[in-house]
N, C-alpha and C positions, 0 to 999 in steps of 0.2 A: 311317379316311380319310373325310372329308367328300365328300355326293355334289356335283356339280357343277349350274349352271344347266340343263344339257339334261338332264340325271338327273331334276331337280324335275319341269322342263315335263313330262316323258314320263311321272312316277309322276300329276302332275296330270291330265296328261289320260284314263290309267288308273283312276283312282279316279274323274271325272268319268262316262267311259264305264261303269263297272261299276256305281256308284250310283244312274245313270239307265237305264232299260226303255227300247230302241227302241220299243217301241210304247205308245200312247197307252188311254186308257179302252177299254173297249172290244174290244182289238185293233187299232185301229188305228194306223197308224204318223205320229209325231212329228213338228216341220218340223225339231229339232236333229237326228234319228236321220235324215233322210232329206237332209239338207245332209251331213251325215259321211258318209253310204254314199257321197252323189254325187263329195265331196272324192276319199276314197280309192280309189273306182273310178277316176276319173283320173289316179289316184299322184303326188296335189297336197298338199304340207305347208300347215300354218295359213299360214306367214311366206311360200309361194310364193303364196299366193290374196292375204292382205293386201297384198305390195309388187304387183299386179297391178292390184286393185283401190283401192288407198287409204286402205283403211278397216283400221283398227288390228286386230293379232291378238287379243287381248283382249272384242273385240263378235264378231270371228267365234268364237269359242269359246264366248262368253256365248252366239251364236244358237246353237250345235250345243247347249247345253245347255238349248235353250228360256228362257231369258234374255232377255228382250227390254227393260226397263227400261234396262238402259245404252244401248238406243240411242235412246234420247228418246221420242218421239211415234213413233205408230204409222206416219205416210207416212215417216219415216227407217226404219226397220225394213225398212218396205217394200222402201224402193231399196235397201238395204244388199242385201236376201233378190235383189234383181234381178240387182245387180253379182257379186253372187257365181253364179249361174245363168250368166251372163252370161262372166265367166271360166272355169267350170266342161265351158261347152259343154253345157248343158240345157236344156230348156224351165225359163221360170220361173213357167208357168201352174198346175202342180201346187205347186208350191212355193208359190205364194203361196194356194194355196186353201186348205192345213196352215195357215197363219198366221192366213189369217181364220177357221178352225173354232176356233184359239186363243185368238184376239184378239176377233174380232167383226170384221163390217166394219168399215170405216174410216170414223167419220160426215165429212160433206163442211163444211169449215171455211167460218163466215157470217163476215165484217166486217161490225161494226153500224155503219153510218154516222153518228158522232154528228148530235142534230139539230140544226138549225141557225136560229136563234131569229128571228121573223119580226122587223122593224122597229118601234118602236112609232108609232102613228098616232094624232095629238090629233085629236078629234071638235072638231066646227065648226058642232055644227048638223045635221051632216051626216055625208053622206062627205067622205075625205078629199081624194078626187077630185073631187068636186062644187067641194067648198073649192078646189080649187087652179086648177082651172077656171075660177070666179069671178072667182079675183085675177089668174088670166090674163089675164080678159076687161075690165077694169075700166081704163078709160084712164087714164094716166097725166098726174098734176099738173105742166104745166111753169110754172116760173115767166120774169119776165122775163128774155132773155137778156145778163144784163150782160157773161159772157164774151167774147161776140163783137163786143160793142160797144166792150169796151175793147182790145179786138186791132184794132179801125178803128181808132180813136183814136190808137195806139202806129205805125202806120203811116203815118197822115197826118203826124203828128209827127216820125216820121225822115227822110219825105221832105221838111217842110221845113230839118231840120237839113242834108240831102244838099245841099238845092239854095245855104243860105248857107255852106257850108265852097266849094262847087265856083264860086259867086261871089268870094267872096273870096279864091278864091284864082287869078284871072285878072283880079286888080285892077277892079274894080266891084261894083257893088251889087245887090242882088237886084232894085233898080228900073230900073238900068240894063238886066238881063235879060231885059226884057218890053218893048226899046225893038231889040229886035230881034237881040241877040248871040246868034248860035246857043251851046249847050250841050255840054259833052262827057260824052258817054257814059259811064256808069259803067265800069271795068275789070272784067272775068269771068273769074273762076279753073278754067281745063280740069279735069274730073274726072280724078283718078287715074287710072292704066292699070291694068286688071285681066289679070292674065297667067297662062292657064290650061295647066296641066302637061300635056307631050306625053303618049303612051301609057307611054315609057321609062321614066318617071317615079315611076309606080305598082308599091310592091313586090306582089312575087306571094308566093300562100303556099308557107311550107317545103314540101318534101316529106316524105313521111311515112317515117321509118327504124326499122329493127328494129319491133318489136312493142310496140304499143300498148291497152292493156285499159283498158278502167272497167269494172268489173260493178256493179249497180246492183239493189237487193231492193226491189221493190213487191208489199206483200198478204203473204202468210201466210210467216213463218220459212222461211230455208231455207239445206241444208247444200252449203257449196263446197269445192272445193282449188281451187289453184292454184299449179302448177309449172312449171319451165323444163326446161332437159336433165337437171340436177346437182341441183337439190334443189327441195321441197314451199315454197314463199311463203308460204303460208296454207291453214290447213285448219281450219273450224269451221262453227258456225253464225250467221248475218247476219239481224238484223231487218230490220221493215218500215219501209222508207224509206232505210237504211244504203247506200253504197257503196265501194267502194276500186276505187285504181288502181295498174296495173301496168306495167311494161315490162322488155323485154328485147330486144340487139341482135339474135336468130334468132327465137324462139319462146315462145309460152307454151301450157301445157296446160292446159285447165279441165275441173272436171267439177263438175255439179250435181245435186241433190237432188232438186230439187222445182222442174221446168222451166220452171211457169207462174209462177210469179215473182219470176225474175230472167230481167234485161234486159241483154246484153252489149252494149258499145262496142267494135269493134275499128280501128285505125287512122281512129276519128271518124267511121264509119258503125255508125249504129244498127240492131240487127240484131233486135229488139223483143223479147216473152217466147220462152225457149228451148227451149218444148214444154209438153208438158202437163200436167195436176194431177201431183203424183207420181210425173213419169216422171225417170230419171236421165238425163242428157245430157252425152255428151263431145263437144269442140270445141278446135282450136286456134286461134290467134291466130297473123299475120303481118303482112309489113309490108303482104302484097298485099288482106288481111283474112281474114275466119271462117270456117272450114271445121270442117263435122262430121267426129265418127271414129265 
């Protein structure tokens, strides 16, 4: 008779634990030998820490086995070693100090600003300033104004064409006109009526329903979920500049990685970075906005 799934997991995790020395060089003790003491003093299974915390059974087992590579870069490692402290009910200061005797600190991550190429500037002699200066200062060539002379011209011209239609057409002549017959006034076209909308008029914005998210990754990689009541929406890792967005009619849960940057929306209020270098952070989303957990 073949053994079953939980037969495997539990010879796995047997051979994992027997394989490996709770204690490290030295004598001292391990961050995997000391995350499994913490687990099982609790009388917490791998699958009750991972559905608590997020984070797959698979890396919590890789950490009790000093495994740290599946969990990427060292500040994931980190929060992971957090979240799990953190559901455990322990400090997670001793814990993470095992990880940096393992690891090393954590060097602090630089964006290199690309640089940014100055304008090029044609010499003149000079500076370029001087030069522009100059052509500032330098009066300007006007030539004769024919345009305005021929906009007189075009106007004297229609006012004699006005004065022989408006003659002509009160039976006499334009010499007739200057023997005394008064003139009729041109006719004037009343400007449009311009009609400005009551207050009623103007829609108001919607209101905000159910739960609304964008999360938004500026600066250095970092790892999300996000879930509602019933199931995980997303769980990975998001570059720098990347965002998505979410909703649901009640709620959403987030949790983050690496708090300095990323940047939650919730219901269209910006709520800016969500803590600090490498700190994990949970928050929910509603319609009324962001609250921590």
């Amino acid at each position: 008779m073949s053994p079953g799934p939980a037969d495997d997991r539990s010879s796995h995790d047997a051979r994992s634990h027997d394989a490996r020395s709770h204690d490290g060089a030295g004598g001292e003790q391990t961050l995997g030998a000391a995350l499994r003491s913490a687990r099982e003093a609790a009388g917490r299974s791998v699958e009750q820490v991972s559905n608590d915390t997020r984070i797959r059974a698979t890396l919590i087992r890789d950490l009790e086995d000093d495994r740290f590579a599946s969990s990427g870069a060292s500040v994931y490692a980190r929060g992971h070693v957090k979240s799990i402290a953190s559901s455990l009910r322990v400090d997670a200061g001793p814990l993470l100090a095992l990880f940096d005797r393992a690891q090393g600190p954590v060097a602090p991550l630089v964006v290199d600003a690309a640089p940014v190429a100055a304008p090029a500037v044609t010499s003149f002699g000079g500076s370029a300033f001087a030069a522009s200066a100059t052509a500032s200062l330098r009066p300007e060539r006007r030539g004769p104004r024919w345009g305005l002379a021929g906009a007189g011209a075009a106007a004297v011209l229609v006012g004699l064409l006005t004065i022989g239609y408006l003659g002509s057409s009160n039976g006499s002549s334009p010499a007739n006109l200057g023997a005394g017959q008064p003139t009729a006034a041109p006719a004037t076209t009343p400007p449009p009526a311009v009609h400005t909308p009551g207050p009623d008029a103007v829609a108001s914005k919607p209101p905000v329903t159910g739960a609304q998210l964008r999360l938004r990754v500026i600066g250095t990689p970092s790892w999300v979920s996000v879930s509602n009541a019933s199931t995980t929406l997303f769980e990975g890792v998001l570059g720098n500049g990347t965002f998505k967005d979410f909703t649901d009619p009640n709620r959403l849960k987030v949790i983050v990685g690496n708090a300095l940057s990323v940047n939650l929306n919730c219901g269209g209020k910006d709520s800016g970075p969500a803590g600090a270098s490498g700190a994990v952070r949970r928050f929910e989303c509603t319609s009324t906005g962001l609250a921590a957990l």
